[in-house]
MDAnalysis code that builds the backbone (N, CA, C; Angstrom):
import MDAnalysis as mda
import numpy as np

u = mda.Universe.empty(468, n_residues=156, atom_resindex=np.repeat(np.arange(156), 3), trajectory=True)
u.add_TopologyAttr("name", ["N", "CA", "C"] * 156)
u.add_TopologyAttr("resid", np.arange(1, 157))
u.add_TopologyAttr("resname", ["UNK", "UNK", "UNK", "UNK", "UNK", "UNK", "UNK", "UNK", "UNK", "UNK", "UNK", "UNK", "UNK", "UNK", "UNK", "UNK", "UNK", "UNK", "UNK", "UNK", "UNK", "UNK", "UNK", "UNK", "UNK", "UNK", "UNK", "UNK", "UNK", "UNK", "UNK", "UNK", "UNK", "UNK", "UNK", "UNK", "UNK", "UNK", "UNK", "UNK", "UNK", "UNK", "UNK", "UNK", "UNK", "UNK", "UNK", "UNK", "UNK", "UNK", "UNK", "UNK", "UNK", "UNK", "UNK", "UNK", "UNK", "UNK", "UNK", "UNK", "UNK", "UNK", "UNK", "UNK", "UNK", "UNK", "UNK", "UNK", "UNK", "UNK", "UNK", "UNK", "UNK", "UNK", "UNK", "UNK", "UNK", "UNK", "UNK", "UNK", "UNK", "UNK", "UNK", "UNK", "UNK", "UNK", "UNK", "UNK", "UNK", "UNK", "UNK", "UNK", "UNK", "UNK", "UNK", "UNK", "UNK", "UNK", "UNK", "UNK", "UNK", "UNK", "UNK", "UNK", "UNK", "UNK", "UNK", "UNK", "UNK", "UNK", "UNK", "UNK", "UNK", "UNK", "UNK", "UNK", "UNK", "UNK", "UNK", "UNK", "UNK", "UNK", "UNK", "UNK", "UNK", "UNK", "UNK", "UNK", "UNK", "UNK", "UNK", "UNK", "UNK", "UNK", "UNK", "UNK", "UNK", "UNK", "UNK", "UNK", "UNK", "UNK", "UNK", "UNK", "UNK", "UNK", "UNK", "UNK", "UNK", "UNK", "UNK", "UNK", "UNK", "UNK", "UNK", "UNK"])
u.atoms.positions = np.array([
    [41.535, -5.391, -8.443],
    [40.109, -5.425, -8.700],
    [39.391, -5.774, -7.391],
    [38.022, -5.341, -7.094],
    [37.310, -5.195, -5.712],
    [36.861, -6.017, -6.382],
    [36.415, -7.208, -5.539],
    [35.437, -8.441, -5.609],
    [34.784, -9.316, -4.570],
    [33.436, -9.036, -4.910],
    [32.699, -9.195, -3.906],
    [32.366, -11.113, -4.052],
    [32.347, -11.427, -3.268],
    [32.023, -12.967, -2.657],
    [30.405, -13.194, -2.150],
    [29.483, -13.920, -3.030],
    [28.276, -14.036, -2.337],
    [28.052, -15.379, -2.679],
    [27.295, -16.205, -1.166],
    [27.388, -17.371, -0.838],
    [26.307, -17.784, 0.205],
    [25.872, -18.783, 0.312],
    [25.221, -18.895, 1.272],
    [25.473, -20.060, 1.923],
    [26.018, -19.535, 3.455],
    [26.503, -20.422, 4.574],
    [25.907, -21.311, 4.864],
    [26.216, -22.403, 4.967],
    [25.519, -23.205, 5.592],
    [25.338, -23.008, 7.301],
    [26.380, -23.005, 8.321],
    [26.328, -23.044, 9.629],
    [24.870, -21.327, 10.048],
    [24.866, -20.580, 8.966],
    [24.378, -19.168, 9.223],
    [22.569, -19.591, 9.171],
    [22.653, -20.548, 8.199],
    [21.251, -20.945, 8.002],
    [20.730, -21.936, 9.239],
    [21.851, -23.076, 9.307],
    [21.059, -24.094, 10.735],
    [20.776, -22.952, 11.793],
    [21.922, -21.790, 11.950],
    [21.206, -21.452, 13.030],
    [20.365, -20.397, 13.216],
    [19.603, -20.138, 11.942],
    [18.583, -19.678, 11.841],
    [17.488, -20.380, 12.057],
    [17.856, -22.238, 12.329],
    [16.329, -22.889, 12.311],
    [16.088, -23.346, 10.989],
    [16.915, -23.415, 10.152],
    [16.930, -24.352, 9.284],
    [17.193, -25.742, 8.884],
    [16.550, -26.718, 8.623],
    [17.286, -28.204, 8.255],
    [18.480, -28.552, 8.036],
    [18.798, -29.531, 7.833],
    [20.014, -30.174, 7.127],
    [19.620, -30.738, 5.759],
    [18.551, -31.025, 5.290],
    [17.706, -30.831, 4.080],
    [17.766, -29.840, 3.621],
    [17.228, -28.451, 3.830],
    [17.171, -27.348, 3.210],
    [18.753, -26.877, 3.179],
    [19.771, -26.865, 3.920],
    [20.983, -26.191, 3.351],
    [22.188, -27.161, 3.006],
    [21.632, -28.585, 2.030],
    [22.546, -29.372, 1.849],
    [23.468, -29.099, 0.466],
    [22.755, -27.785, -0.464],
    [23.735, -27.210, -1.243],
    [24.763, -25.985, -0.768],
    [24.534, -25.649, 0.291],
    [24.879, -24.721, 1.271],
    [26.606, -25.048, 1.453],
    [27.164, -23.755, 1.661],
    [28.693, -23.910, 1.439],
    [29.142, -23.454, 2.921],
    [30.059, -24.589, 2.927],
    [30.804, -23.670, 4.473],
    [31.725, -23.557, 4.654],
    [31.924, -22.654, 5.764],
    [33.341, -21.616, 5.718],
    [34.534, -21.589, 4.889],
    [34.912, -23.198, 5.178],
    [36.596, -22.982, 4.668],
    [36.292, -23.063, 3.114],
    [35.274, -23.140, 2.692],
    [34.850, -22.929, 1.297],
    [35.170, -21.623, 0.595],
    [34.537, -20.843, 1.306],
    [34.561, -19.487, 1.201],
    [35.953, -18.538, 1.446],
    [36.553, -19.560, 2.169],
    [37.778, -18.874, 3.055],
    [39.009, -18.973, 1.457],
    [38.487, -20.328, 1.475],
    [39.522, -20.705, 0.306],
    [39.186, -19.947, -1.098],
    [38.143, -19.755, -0.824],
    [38.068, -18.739, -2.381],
    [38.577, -17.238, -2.646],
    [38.230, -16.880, -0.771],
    [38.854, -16.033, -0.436],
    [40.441, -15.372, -0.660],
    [40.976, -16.490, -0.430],
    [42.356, -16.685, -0.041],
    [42.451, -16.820, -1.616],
    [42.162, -17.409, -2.300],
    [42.762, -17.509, -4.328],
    [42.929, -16.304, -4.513],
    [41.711, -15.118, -4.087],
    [41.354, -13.612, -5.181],
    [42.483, -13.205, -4.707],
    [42.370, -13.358, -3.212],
    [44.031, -12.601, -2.844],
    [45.194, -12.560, -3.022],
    [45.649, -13.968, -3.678],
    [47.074, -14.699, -3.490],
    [46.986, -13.682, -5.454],
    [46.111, -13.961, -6.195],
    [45.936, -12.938, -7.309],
    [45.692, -11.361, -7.057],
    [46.218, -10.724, -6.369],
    [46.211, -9.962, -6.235],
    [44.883, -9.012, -6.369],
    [43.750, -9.532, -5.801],
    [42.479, -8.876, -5.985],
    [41.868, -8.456, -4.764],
    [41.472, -7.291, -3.945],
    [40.712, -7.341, -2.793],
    [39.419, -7.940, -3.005],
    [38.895, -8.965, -1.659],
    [38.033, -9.537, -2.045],
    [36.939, -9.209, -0.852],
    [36.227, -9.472, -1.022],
    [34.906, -8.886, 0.056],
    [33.848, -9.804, 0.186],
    [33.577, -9.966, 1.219],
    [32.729, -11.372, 1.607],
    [31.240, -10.321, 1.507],
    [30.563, -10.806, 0.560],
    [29.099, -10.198, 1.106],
    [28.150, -10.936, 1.682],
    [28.087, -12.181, 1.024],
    [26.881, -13.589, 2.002],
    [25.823, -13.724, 0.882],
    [24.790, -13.853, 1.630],
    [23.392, -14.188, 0.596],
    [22.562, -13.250, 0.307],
    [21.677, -13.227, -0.554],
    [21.271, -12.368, -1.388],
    [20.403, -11.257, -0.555],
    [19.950, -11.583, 0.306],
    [19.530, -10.679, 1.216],
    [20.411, -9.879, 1.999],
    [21.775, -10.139, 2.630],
    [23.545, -9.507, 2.864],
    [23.649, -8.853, 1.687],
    [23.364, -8.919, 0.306],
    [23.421, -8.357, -0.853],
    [22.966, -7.242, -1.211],
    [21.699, -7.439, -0.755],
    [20.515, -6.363, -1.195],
    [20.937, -5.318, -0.263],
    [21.288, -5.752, 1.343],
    [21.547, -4.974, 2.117],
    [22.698, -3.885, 1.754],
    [23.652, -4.194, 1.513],
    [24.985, -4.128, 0.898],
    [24.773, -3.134, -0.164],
    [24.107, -2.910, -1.434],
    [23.731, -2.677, -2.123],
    [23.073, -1.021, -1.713],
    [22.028, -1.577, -1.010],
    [21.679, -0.340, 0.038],
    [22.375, 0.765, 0.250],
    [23.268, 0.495, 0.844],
    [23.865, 0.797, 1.643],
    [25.021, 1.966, 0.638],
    [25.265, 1.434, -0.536],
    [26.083, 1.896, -1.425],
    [27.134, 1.676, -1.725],
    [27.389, -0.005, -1.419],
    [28.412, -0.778, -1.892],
    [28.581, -1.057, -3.278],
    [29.457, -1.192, -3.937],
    [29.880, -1.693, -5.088],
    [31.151, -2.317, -5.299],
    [30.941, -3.416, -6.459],
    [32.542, -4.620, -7.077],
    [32.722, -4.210, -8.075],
    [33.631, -4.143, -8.369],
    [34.345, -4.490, -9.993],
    [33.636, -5.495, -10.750],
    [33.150, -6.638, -9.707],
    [32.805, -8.248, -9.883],
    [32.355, -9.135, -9.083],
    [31.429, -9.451, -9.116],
    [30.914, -10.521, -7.650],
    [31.282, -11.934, -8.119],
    [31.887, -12.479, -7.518],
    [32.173, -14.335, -7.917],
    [30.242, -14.790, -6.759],
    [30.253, -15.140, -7.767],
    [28.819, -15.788, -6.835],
    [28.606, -17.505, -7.281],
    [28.279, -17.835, -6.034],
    [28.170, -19.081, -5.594],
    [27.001, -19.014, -4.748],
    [26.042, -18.240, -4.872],
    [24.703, -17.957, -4.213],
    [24.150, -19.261, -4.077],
    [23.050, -19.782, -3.859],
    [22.542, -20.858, -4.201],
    [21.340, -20.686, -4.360],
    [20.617, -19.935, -3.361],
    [19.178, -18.984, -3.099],
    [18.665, -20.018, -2.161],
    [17.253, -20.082, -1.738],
    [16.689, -20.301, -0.826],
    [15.286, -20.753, -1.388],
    [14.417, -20.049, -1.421],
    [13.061, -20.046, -2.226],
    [12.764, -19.858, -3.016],
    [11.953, -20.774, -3.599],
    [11.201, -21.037, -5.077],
    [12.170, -21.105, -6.386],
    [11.527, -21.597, -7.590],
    [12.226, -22.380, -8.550],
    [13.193, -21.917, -9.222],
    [13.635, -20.230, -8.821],
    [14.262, -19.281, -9.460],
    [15.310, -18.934, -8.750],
    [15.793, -19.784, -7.284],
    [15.931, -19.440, -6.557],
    [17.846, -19.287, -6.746],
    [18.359, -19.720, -7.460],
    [19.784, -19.669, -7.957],
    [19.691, -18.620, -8.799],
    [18.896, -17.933, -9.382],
    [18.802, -16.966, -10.436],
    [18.558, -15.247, -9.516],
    [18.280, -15.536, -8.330],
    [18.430, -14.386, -7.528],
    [19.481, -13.435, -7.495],
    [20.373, -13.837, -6.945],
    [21.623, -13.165, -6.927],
    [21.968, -11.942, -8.143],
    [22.148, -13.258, -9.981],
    [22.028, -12.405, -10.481],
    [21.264, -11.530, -11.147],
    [20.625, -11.882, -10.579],
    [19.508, -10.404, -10.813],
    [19.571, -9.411, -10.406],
    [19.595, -9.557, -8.710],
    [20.031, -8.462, -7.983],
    [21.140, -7.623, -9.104],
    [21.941, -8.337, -9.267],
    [23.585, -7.446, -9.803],
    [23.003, -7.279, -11.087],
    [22.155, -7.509, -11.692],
    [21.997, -7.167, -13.316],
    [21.499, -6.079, -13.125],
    [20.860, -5.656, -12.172],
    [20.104, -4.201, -12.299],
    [21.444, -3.358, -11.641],
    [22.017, -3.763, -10.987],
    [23.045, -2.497, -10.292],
    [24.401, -2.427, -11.742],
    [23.903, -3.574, -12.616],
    [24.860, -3.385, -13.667],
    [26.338, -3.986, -12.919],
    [26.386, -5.016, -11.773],
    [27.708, -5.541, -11.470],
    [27.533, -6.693, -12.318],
    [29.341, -7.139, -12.848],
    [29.131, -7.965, -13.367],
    [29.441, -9.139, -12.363],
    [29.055, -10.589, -12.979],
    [30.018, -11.209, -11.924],
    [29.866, -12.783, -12.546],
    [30.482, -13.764, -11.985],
    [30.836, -14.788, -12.212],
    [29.676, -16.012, -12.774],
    [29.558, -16.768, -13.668],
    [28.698, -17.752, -14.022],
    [27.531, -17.040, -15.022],
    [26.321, -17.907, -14.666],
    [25.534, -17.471, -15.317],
    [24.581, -16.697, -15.550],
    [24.042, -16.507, -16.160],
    [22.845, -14.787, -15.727],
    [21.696, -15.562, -15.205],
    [20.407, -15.118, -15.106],
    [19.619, -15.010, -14.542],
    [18.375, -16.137, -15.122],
    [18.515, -16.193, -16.374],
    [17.605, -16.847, -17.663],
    [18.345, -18.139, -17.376],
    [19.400, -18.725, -17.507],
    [20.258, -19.713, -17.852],
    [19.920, -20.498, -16.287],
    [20.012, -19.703, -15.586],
    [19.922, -20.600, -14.541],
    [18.601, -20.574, -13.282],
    [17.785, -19.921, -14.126],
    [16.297, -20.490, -13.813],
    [16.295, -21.661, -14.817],
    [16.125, -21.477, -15.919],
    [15.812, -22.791, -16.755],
    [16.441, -23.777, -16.462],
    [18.044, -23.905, -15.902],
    [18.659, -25.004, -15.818],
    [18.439, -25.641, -14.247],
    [17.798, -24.889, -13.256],
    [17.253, -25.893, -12.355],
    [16.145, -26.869, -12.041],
    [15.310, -26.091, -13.478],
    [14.249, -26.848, -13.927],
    [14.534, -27.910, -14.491],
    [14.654, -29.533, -13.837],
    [14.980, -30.333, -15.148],
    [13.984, -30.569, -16.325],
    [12.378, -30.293, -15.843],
    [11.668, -30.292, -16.869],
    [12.296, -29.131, -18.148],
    [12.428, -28.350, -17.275],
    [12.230, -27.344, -18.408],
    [13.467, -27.404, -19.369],
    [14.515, -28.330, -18.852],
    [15.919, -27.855, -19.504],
    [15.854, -29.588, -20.110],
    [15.403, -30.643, -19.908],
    [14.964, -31.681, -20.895],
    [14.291, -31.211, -22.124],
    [12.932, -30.077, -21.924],
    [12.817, -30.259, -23.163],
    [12.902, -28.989, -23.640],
    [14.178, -28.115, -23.539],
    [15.013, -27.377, -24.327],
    [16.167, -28.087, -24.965],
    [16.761, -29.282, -24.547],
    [17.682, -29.883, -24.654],
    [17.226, -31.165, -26.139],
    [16.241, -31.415, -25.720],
    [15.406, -32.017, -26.475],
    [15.294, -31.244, -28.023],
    [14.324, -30.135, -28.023],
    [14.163, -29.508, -28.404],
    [14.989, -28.840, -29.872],
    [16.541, -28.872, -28.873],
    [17.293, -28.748, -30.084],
    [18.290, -30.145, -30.762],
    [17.400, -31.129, -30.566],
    [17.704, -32.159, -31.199],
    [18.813, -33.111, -30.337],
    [19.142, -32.667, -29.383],
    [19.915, -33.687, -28.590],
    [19.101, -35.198, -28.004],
    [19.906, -36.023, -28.060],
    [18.783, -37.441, -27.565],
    [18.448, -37.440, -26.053],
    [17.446, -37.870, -25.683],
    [17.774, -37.587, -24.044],
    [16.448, -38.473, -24.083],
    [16.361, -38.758, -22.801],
    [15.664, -40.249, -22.356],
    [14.029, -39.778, -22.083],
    [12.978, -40.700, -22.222],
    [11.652, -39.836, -21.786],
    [12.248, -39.589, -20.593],
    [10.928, -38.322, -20.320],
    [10.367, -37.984, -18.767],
    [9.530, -37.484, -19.005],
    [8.868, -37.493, -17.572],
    [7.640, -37.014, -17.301],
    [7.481, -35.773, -16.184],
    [7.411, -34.655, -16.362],
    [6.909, -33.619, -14.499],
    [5.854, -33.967, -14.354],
    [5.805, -34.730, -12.984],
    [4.408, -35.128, -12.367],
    [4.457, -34.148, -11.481],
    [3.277, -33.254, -11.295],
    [2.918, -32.114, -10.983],
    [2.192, -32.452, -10.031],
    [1.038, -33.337, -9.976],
    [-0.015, -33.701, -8.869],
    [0.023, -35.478, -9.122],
    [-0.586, -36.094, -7.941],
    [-0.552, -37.644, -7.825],
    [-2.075, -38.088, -8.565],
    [-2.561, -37.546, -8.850],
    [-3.366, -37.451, -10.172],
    [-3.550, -37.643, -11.178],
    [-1.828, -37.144, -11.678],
    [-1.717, -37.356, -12.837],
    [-1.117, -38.461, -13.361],
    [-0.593, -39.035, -12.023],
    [0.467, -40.451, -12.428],
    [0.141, -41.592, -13.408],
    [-1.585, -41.524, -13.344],
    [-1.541, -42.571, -14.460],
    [-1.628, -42.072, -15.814],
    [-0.905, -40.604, -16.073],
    [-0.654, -40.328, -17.436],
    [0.582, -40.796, -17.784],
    [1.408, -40.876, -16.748],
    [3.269, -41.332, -16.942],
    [2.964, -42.378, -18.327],
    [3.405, -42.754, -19.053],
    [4.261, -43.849, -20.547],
    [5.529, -43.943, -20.683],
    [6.055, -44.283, -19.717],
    [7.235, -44.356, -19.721],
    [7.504, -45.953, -19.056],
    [9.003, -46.525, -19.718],
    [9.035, -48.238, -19.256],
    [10.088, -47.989, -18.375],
    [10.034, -48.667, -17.769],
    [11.042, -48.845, -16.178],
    [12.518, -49.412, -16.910],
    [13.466, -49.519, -15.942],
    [13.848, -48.552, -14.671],
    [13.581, -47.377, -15.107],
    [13.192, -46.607, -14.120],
    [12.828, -45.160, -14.079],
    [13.633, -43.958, -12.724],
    [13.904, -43.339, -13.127],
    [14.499, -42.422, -12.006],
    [13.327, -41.292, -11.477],
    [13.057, -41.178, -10.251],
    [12.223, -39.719, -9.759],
    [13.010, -38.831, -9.122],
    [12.799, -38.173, -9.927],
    [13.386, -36.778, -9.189],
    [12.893, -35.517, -8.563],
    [13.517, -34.807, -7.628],
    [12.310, -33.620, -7.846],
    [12.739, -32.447, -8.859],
    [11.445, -31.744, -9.174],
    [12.106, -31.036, -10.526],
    [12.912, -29.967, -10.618],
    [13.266, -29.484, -8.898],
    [14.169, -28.300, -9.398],
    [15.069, -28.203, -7.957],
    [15.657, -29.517, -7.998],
    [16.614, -29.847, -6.420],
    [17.859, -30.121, -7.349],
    [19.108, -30.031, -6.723],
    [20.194, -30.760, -6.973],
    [20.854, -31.346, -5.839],
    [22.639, -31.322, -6.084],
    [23.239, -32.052, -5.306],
    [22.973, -33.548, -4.556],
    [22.808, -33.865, -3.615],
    [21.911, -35.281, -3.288],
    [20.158, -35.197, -3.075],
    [19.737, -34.021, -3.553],
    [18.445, -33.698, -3.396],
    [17.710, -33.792, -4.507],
    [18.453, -33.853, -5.668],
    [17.896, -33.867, -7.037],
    [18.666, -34.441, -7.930],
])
């Protein structure tokens, strides 16, 4: 099986002029190498494509997988893990994790508290403070955690 690998480097981004903030979900090399090295040792050709823009290019171009394992992460705005598969939902590739819906909503913690909520699971208040404006609407009793609403790893 042909399987394409999309990821986004960390070392590819600093030296584009990027932070150490902005690519701290960012994967590097021997990450990739090693995932690399699994499809193969399973007998799968595997194909490094990169980030979603290496993708699109790729795509272009008139590449195609059997399957993309994606570990994308994205870059910009709140949807930004939900890129990738999108890209592949329209070319009809399938590929690894979740679609496109699942994981916009799930980087939202607002939004995935009160879906979670929603269907009756217990889960603790919160509040999305949107503007510093609104802070004296917060009702909520301390300790309190802030987060931002659509970071992970040590960022969220």
């Amino acid at each position: 099986m042909k399987i394409g690998l999309t990821y986004d480097l960390r070392p590819e981004y600093l030296a584009a002029g990027y932070g150490e903030e902005e690519t701290a979900e960012f994967d590097r090399p021997d990450t990739i190498e090693a995932i690399e090295n699994a499809l193969r040792q399973l007998g799968h050709a595997a194909d490094r494509i990169g980030n979603a823009r290496q993708l699109i290019a790729r795509l272009a171009a008139g590449d195609r997988w059997d399957l993309v394992f994606n570990i994308a992460e994205g870059l910009h705005g709140l949807a930004r893990e939900a890129q990738v598969p999108a890209i592949l939902d329209v070319y009809r590739i399938p590929y690894t994790f979740s679609d496109p819906l699942r994981m916009a909503l799930c980087l939202h913690k607002g939004m995935t508290k009160s879906l979670v909520r929603e269907a009756g699971v217990p889960t603790p208040g919160f509040f999305v403070l949107e503007r510093l404006a609104d802070l004296p609407k917060v009702r909520l009793r301390y300790p309190l955690f802030a987060k931002p609403v659509a970071e992970g790893t040590g960022k969220g």
